[in-house]
N, C-alpha and C positions, 0 to 999 in steps of 0.2 A: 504494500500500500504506500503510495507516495501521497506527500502531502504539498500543497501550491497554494501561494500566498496570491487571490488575486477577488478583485471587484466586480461584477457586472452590472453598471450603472444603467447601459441599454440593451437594450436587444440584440444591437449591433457588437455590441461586447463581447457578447458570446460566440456569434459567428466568428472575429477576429482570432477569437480565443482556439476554436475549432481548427482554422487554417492553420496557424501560425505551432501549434500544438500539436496536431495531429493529420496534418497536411498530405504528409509520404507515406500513410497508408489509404487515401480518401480517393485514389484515383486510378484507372484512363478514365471509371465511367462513375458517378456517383447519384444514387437516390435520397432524394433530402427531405424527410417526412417533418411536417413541419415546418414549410422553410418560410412561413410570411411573407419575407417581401426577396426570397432569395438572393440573398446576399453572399453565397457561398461560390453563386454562380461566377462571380466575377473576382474572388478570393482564392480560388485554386487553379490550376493550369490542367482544365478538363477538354476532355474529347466528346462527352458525354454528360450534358446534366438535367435532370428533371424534379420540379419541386413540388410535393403537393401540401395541400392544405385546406384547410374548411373557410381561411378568408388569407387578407392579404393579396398577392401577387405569383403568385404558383401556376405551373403550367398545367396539372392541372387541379381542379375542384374537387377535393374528394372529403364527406364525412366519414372518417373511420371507424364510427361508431354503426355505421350503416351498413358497413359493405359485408360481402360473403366470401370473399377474396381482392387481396391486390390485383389490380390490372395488369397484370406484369408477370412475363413466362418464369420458369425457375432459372435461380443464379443469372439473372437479367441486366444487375447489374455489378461490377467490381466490389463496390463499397456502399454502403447503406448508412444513413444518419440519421439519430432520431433526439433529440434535446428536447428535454422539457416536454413531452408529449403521453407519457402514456400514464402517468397521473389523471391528466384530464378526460380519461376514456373509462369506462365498464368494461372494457372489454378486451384491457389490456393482453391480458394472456393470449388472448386470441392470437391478437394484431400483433405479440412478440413474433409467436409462430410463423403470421406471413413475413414479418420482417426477415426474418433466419431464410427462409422459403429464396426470397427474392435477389437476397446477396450471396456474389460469388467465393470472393475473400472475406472483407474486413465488416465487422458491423455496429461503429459505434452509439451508444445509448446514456443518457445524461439523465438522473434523478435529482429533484430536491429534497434536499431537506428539511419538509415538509413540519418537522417539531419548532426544529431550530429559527424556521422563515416566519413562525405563528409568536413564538414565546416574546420575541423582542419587544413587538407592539402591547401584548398582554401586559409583561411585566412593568411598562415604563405607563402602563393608565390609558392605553389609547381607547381598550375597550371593545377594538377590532383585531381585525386579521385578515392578512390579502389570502383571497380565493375560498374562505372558507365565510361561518357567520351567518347573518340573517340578514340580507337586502332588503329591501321593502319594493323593490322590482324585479323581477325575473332576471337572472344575468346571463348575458351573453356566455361566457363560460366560468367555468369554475373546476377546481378540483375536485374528483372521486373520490381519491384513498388519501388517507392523512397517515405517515408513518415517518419514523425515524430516519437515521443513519444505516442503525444496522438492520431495519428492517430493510432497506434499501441494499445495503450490501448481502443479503442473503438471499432475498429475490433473484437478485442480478446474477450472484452465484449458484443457485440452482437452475436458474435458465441455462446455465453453462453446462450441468451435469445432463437436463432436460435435454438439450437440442447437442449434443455432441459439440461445445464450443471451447475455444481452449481463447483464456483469458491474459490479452497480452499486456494490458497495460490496466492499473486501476488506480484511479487520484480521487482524491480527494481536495475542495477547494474551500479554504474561508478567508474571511477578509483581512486585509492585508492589518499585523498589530506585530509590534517589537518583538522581539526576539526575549525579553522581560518579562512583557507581560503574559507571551505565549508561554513562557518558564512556568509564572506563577498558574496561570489557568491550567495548565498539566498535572500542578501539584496538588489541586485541588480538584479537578476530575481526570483523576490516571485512565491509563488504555483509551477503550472506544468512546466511554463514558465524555471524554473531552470532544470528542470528535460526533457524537449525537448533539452536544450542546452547541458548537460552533460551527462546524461545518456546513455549507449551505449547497453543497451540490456535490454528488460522485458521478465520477465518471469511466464505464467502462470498456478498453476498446478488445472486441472480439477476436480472434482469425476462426475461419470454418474450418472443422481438420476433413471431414467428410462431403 
């Protein structure tokens, strides 16, 4: 497990973060589930890229909560990418399967840290919570599943044992604090314990051995 000191302020953050991180395994041809306003398109040096999504700018429209399968033969493309997506669906497990399904090689996948993303606003009196809570309008979207760090890291790893995958890279990210203060927050939740409370996103990059 590595650990990466970094912020994602926008959206675009994240894509940067994508390319610059995990670039030379994301290509000739790349699937980008999720991609909004594809940004990845123009971040990687591809031969092939297609973006889908339920809004934003994707080639094309797809609800994945809808479908019966990806539109897309087997092993269709190189590399598959999915960030921050399968929180927001029921039907994740599903939609893991087509994702494994669709990639040839590499198949990266991004969770939050869905305790860690909630508690800040709670503990400081806000009273809220992004993605989760009581709207008083129907929202546009929201999150399914509310879970940890390690709930996150043992889904991801049994998806590995599930689908034949063999786990090449696994990071973990939170935001950028001294080298101090990270001393003292360690001493005071050792192991994963520090890493359910801080961390705000893991990341795991796949290879298919099969």
């Amino acid at each position: 497990m590595q650990e990466e000191k970094i912020h994602f302020a926008q959206r675009a953050d994240r894509s940067r973060y994508i390319a610059e991180r995990f670039g030379a395994a994301l290509g000739p041809s790349l699937l980008d589930v999720g991609c909004d306003r594809a940004l990845l398109r123009d971040l990687l040096p591809l031969e092939r890229y297609v973006g889908i999504d339920v809004g934003g700018t994707p080639d094309i429209t797809l609800n994945l909560e809808t479908i019966d399968r990806l539109p897309f033969d087997d092993a269709a493309f190189e590399a598959v990418v999915c960030s921050d997506v399968l929180e927001h669906l029921d039907n994740l497990h599903f939609v893991f399967g087509e994702l494994v399904r669709v990639a040839r090689r590499h198949l990266l996948i991004s969770l939050p840290n869905n305790w860690c993303n909630a508690r800040r606003p709670i503990e400081r009196g806000k009273g809220k919570m992004a993605h989760y809570g009581l709207p008083a309008e129907p929202p546009a979207d929201r999150h399914k599943w509310f879970f940890g760090f390690t709930e996150a890291r043992e889904f991801l790893e049994a998806q590995a044992a599930r689908h034949g995958l063999e786990i090449e890279t696994m990071i973990a990210n939170e935001k950028p604090k001294s080298a101090f203060v990270r001393s003292l927050r360690k001493l005071r939740w050792p192991g994963e314990r520090y890493l359910n409370r801080y961390a705000h996103t893991l990341w795991v990059l796949y290879r298919k051995t099969t």
